[in-house]
C-alpha positions as CSV (number, residue, x, y, z in Angstrom):
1,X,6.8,147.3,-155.3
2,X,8.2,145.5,-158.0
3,X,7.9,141.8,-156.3
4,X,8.3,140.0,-160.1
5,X,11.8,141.4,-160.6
6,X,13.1,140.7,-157.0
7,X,11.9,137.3,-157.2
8,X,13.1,136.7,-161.1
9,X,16.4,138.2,-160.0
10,X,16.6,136.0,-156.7
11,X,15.7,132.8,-158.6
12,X,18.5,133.4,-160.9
13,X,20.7,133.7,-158.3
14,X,19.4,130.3,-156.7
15,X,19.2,129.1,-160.5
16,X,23.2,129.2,-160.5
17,X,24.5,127.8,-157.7
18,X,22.1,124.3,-157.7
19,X,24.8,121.9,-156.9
20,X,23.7,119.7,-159.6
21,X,25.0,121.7,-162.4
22,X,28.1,123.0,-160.1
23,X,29.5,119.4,-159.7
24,X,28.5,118.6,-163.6
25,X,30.9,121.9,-164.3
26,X,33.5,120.9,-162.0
27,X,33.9,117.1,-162.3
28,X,34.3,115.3,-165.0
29,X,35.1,111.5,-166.0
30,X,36.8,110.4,-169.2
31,X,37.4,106.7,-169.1
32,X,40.1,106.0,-166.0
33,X,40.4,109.7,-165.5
34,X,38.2,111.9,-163.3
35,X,39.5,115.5,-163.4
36,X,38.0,118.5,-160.7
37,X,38.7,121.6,-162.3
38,X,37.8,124.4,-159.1
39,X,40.4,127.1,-159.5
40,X,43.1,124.5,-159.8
41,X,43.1,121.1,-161.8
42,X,43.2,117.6,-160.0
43,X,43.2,114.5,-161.6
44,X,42.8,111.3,-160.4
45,X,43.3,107.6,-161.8
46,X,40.3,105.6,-160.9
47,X,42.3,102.4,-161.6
48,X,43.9,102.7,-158.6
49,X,40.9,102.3,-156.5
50,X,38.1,99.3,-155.7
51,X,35.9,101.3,-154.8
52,X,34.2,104.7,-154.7
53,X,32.2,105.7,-151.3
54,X,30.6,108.9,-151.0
55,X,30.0,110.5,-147.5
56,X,29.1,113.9,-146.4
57,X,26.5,116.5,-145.0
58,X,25.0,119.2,-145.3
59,X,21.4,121.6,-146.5
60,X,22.7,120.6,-150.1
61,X,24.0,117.4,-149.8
62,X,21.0,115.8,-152.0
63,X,21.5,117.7,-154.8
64,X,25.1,117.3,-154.6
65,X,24.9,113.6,-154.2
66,X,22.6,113.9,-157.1
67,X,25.4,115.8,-159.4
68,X,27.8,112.8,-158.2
69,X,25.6,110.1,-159.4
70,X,25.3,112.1,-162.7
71,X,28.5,112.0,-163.2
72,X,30.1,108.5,-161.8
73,X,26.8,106.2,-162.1
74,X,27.3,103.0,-160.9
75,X,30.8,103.4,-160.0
76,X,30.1,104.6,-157.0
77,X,30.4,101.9,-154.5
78,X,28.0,103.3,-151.5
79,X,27.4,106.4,-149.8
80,X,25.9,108.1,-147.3
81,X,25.0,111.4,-147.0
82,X,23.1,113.5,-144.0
83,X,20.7,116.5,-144.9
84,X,18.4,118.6,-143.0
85,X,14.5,116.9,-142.9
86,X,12.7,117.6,-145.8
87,X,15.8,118.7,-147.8
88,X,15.6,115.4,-149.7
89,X,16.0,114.6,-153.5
90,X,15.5,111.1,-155.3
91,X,19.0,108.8,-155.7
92,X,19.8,105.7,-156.7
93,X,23.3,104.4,-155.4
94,X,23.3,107.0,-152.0
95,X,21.5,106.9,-148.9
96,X,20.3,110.0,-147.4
97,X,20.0,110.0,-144.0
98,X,17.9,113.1,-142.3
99,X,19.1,115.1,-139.4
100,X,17.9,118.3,-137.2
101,X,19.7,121.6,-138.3
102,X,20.2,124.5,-137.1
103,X,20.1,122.3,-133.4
104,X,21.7,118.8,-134.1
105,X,19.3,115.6,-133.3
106,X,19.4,111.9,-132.4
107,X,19.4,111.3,-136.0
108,X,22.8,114.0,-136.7
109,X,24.8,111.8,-133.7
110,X,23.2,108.6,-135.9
111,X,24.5,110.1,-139.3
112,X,28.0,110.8,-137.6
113,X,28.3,107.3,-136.3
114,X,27.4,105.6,-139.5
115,X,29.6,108.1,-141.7
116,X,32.4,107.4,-139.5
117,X,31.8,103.6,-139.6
118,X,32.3,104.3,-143.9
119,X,35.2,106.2,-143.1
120,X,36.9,103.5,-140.9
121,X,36.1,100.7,-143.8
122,X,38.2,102.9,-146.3
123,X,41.9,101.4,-147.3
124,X,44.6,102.5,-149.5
125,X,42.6,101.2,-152.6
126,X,39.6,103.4,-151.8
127,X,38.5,106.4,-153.0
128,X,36.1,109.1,-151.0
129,X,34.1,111.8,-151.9
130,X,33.1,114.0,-149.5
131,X,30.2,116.2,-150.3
132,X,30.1,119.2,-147.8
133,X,27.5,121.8,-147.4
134,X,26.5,124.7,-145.0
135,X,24.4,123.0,-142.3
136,X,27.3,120.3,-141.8
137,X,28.1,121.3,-138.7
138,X,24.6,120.5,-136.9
139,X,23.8,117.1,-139.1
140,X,27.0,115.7,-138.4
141,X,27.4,115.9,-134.3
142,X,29.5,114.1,-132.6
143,X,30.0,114.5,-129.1
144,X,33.4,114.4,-127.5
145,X,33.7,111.4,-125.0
146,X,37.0,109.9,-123.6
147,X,38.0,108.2,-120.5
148,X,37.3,111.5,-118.3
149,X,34.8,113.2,-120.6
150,X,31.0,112.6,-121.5
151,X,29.9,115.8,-123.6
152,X,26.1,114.6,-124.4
153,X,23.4,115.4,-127.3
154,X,21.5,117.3,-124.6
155,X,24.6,119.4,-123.9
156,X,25.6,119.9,-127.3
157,X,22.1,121.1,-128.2
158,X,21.9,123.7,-125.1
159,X,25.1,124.9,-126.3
160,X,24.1,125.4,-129.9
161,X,20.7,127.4,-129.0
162,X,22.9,129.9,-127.0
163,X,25.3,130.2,-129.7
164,X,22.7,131.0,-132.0
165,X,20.7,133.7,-129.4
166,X,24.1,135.2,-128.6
167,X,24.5,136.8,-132.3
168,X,27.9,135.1,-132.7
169,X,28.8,134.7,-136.5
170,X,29.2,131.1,-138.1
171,X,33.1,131.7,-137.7
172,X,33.1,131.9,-133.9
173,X,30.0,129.2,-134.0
174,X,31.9,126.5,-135.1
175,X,35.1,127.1,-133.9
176,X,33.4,126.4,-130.3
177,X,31.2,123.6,-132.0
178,X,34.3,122.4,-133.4
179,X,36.3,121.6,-130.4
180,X,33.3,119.3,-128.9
181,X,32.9,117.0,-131.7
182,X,34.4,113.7,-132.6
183,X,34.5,114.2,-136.6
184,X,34.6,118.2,-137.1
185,X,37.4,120.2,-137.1
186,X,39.6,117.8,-139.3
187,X,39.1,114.9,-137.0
188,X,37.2,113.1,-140.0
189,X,40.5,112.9,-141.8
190,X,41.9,110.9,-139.2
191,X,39.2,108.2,-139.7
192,X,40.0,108.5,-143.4
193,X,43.5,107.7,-143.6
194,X,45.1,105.6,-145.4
195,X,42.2,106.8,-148.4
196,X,42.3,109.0,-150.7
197,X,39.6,112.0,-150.1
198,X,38.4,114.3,-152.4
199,X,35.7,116.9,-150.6
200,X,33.4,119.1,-152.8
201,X,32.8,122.0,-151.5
202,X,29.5,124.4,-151.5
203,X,30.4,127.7,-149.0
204,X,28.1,129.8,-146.9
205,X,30.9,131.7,-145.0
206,X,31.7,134.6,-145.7
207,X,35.1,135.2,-147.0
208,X,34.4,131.3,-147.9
209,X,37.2,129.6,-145.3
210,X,37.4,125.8,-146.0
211,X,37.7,125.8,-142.4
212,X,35.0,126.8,-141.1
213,X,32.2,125.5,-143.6
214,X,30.2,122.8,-141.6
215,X,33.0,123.1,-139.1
216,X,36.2,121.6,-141.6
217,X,34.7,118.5,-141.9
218,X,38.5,117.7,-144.1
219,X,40.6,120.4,-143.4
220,X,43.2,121.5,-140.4
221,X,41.8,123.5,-138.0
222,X,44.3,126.3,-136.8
223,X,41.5,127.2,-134.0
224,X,42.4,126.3,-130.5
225,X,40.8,125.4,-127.3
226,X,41.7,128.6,-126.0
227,X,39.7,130.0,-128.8
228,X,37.1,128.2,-127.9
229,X,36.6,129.6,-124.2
230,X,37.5,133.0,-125.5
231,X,34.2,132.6,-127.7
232,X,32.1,131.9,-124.8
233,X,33.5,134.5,-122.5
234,X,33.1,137.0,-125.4
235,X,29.4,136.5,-125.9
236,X,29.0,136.0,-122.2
237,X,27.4,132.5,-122.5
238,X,30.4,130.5,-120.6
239,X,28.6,130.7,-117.3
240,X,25.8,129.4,-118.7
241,X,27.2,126.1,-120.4
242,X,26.5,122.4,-119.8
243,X,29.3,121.7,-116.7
244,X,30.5,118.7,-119.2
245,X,31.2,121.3,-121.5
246,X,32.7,124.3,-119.8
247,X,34.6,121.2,-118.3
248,X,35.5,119.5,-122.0
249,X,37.0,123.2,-122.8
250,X,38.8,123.9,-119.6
251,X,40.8,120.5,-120.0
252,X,41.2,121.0,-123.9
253,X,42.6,124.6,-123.0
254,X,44.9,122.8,-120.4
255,X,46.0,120.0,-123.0
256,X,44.2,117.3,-120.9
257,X,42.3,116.8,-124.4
258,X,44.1,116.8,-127.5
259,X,43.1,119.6,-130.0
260,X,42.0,119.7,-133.2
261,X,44.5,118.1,-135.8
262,X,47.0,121.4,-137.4
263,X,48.5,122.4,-140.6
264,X,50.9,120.1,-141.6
265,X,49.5,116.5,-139.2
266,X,49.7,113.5,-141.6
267,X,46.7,112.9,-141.5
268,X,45.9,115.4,-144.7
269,X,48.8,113.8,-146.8
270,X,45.8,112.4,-148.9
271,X,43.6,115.3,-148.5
272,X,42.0,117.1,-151.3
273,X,39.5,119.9,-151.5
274,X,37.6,121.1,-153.9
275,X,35.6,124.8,-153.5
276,X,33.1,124.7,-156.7
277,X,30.4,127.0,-155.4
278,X,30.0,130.6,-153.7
279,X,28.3,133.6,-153.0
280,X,29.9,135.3,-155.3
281,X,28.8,133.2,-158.1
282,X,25.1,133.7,-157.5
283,X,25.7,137.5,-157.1
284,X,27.1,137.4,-160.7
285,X,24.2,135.5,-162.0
286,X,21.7,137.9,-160.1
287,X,23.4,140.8,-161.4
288,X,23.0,139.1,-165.1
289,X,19.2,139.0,-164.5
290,X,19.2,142.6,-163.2
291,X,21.1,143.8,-166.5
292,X,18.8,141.6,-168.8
293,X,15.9,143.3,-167.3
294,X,16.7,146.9,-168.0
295,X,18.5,147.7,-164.6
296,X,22.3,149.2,-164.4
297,X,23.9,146.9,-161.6
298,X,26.3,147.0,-158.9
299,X,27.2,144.2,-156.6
300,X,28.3,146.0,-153.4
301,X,30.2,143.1,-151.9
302,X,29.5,138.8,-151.1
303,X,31.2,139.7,-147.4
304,X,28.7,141.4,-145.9
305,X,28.3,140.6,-142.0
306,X,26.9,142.0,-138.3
307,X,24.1,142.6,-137.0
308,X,21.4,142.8,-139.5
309,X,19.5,145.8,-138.5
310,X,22.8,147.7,-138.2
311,X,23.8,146.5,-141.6
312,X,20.2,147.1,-142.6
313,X,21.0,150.9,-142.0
314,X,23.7,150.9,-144.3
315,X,21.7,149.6,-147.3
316,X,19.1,151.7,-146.8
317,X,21.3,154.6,-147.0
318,X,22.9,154.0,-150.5
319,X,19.1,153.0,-151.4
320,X,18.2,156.6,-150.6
321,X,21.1,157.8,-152.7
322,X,19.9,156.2,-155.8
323,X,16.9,157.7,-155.5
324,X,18.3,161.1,-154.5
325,X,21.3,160.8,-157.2
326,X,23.9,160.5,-158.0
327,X,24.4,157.5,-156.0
328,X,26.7,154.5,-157.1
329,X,24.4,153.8,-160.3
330,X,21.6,155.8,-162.2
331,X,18.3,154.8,-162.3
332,X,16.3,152.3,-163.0
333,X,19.3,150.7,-161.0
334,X,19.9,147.7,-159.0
335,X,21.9,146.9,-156.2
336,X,23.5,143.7,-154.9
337,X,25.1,142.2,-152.1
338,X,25.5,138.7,-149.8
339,X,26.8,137.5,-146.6
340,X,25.4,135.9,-143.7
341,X,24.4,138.6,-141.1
342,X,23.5,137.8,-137.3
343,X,20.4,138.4,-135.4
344,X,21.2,138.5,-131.4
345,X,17.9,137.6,-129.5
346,X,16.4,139.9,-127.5
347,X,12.6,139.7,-127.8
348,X,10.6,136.1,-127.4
349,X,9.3,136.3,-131.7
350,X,10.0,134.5,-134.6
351,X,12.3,135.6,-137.5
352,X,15.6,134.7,-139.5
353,X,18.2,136.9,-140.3
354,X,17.0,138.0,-143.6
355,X,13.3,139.2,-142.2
356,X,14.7,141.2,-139.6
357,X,16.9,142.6,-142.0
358,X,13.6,143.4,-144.6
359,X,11.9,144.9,-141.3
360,X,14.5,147.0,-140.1
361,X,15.2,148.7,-144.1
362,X,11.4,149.0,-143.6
363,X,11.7,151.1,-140.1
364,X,13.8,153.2,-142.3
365,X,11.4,153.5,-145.2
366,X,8.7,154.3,-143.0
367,X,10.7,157.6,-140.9
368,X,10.8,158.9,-144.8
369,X,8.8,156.9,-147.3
370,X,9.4,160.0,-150.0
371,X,13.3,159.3,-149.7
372,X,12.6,155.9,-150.9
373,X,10.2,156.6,-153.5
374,X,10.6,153.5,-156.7
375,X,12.4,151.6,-154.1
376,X,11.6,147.7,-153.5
377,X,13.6,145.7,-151.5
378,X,14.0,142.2,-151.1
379,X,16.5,139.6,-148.3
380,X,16.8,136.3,-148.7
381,X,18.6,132.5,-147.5
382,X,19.6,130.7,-150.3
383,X,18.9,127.6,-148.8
384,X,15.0,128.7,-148.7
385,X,15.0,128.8,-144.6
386,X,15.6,131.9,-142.9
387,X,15.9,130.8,-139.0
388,X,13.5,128.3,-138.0
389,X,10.7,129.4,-140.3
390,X,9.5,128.5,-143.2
391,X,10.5,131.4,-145.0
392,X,13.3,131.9,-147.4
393,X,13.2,135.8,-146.5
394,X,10.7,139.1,-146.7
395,X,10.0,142.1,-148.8
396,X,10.3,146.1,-148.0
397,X,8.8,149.3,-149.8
398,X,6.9,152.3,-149.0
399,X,4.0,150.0,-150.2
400,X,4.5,147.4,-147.6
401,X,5.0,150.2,-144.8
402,X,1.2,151.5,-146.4
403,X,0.1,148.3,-145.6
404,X,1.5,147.5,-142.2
405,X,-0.3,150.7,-141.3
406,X,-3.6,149.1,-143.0
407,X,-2.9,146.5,-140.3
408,X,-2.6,148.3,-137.4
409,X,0.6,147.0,-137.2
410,X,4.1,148.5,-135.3
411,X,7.3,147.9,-136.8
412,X,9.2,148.8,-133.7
413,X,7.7,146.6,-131.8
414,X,7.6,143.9,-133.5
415,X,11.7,144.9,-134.1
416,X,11.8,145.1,-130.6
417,X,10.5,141.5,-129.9
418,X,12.7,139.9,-133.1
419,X,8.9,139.0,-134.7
420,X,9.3,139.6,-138.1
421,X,8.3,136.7,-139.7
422,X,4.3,137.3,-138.0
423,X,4.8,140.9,-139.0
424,X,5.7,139.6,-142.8
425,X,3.3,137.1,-142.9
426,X,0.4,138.8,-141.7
427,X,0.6,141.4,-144.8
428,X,1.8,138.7,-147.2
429,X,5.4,139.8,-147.3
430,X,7.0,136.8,-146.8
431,X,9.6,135.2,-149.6
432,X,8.8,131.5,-149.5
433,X,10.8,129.2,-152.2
434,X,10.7,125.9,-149.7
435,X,13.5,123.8,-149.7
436,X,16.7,124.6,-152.5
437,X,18.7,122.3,-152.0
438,X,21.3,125.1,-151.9
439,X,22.7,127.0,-149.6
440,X,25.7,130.1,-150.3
441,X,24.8,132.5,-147.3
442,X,22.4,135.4,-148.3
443,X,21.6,137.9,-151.0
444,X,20.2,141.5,-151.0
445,X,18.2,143.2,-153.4
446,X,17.8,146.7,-153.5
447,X,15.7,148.3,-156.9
448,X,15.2,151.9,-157.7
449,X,12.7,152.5,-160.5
């Protein structure tokens, strides 16, 4: 297994999108002037404003806030910004506050309140940058309350964990999430207004919709309630919600709770967003390090999504091609793609989506090891954490199934009880970066000597 190259190619990957270096590319200040260039060019006169807050959240908000600082200095009135524990980074003019992702804590309904206390303060004369990651939607929760409705921490939390075990994609996640919070969904804007926003944005959903990174923190929603208790009926969870809930979404679908503000609400008229770093970016720079290191490269796609063993079948198939040949590239070769698969929960193990991905292209490998002869494989997050371990993702090649065998141990059962991360670990397997400080979904690796 060639475990150098995966690794070399992954860190280039990681290397590209650090959101230091993406806001230095995209922002810059000349005198009065700060100009965003992100597909389109904004400009905007910082005479106009007294002062310059920065708020915002997410798994890459330190770096981020780091990049700002570069860039404005002491400008930059005050800020706050929420990131995951541990996902820290040394500042000097904002506070990092740190909250529990992927289940929101006391600290992520803390972070919401103060952020929203910023967000109130802001006038006509101020100017707010709002720095928005993947992992938003968990460090900034805010639970719906009004006159007839208490929606809890506790509840939000139950209803997160049975998101995440149902195998619903981030989309459907947050549209739910979305429609019990306080600030998601757009409902930040309305706290901004009469300011002047500009959000810098940092996707890790696929297809990269403003809209559903960290649950449109600054952007319309066009999701309804009614979407909302579709989702739960869909992955069978809505008899199992928090009453408060499945009440909060019965009365939001009956318009005894206003929805989420639309396309065109006034709120927005000051609005501006900024999308300065992708999947798709990293997949270029990976497939740069591939082609520097002697491999002919294709990147398959940044959209991948479903279930990750099914998907996992797909890979492996094109990785038998290139072995077999002619596939979609002669060897030595390299194949890319990203996305964010699902994992739904069936088993009582550990694992993230990337290392049951890695152990089910291994189940493959080990029905034919001689169809994937020269093939190493590599999965990995991004944003270092793969599901709540401490891995970024895992390795697969006829090697590794050699030595799971050494080990006495089964890939289909530890498939069967979603353990991959022990299965990984116990034969050294495991991709561990720690912490980015990134975070643009995942990336596959496939190499064919």
């Amino acid at each position: 297994m060639n475990r150098q190259a995966l690794e070399s190619i992954f860190t280039a990957a990681l290397d590209r999108v650090d959101p230091v270096r993406m806001v230095e590319e995209c922002v810059r200040l000349d005198g009065e002037s700060l100009t965003v260039t992100a597909g389109t060019t904004m400009r905007f006169d910082l005479s106009r404003f007294n002062r310059i807050v920065v708020v915002g959240a997410g798994k890459a908000g330190a770096r981020m806030a780091a990049g700002i600082e570069s860039v404005l200095g002491d400008r930059i009135s005050e800020g706050l910004v929420a990131v995951k524990h541990g996902h820290t980074e040394p500042l000097g003019r904002i506070e990092l506050i740190e909250a529990g992702h992927p289940v929101p804590d006391a600290m992520s309904v803390e972070a919401s309140r103060r952020i929203c206390a910023l967000a109130d303060s802001a006038d006509e004369s101020t100017l707010v940058l709002v720095l928005i990651s993947g992992g938003g939607s968990a460090l900034l929760t805010l639970p719906y309350e009004d006159a007839d409705h208490t929606v809890t921490l506790d509840n939000i939390q139950e209803t997160t964990q049975l998101l995440l075990e149902s195998g619903a994609p981030i989309h459907d996640i947050n549209t739910l999430r979305k429609h019990l919070s306080g600030i998601s969904g757009g409902r930040l804007c309305a706290r901004l207004a009469p300011a002047t926003s500009l959000s810098l944005i940092l996707s890790d959903v696929v297809g990269d919709n403003l809209e559903s990174i960290a649950s449109g923190l600054t952007t319309a929603d066009p999701t309804t309630f009614a979407d909302a208790s579709e989702i739960a009926r869909r992955y069978r969870i809505d008899d199992r919600l928090p009453e408060p809930v499945a009440r909060a979404l019965a009365d939001g679908v009956a318009g005894a709770i206003p929805d989420t503000p639309k396309p065109g609400d006034r709120s927005f008229d000051r609005v501006h967003n900024a999308l300065i770093g992708t999947n798709a970016l990293a997949l270029d720079a990976a497939r740069a390090r591939a082609e520097a290191l002697g491999y002919e490269t294709v990147v398959l796609t940044s959209q991948i999504t479903g279930e990750a063993r099914e998907v996992a079948r797909v890979l492996a198939g094109i990785a038998r091609d290139t072995v077999r040949g002619p596939g979609i590239v002669e060897r030595p070769c390299c194949v890319l793609a990203g996305g964010e698969t699902t994992v739904t929960i069936r088993g009582d193990g550990k694992g993230g989506r990337n290392q049951e991905f890695a152990l089910a292209m291994l189940s493959e490998m080990a029905d034919n090891p001689d169809a994937f002869r020269g093939v190493s494989f590599l999965s990995g997050a991004t944003d270092g954490n793969d599901g709540p371990t401490d891995a970024a993702g895992a390795f697969a090649s006829p090697k590794v199934v050699a030595r799971a065998r050494e080990a006495g141990l089964s890939i289909r059962d530890a498939l069967a009880r979603n353990d991959s991360y022990r299965f990984f670990d116990a034969i050294d397997s495991l991709l561990r970066t720690g912490p980015t400080n990134t975070n643009v979904c995942d990336i596959q690796i496939v190499l064919t000597e």
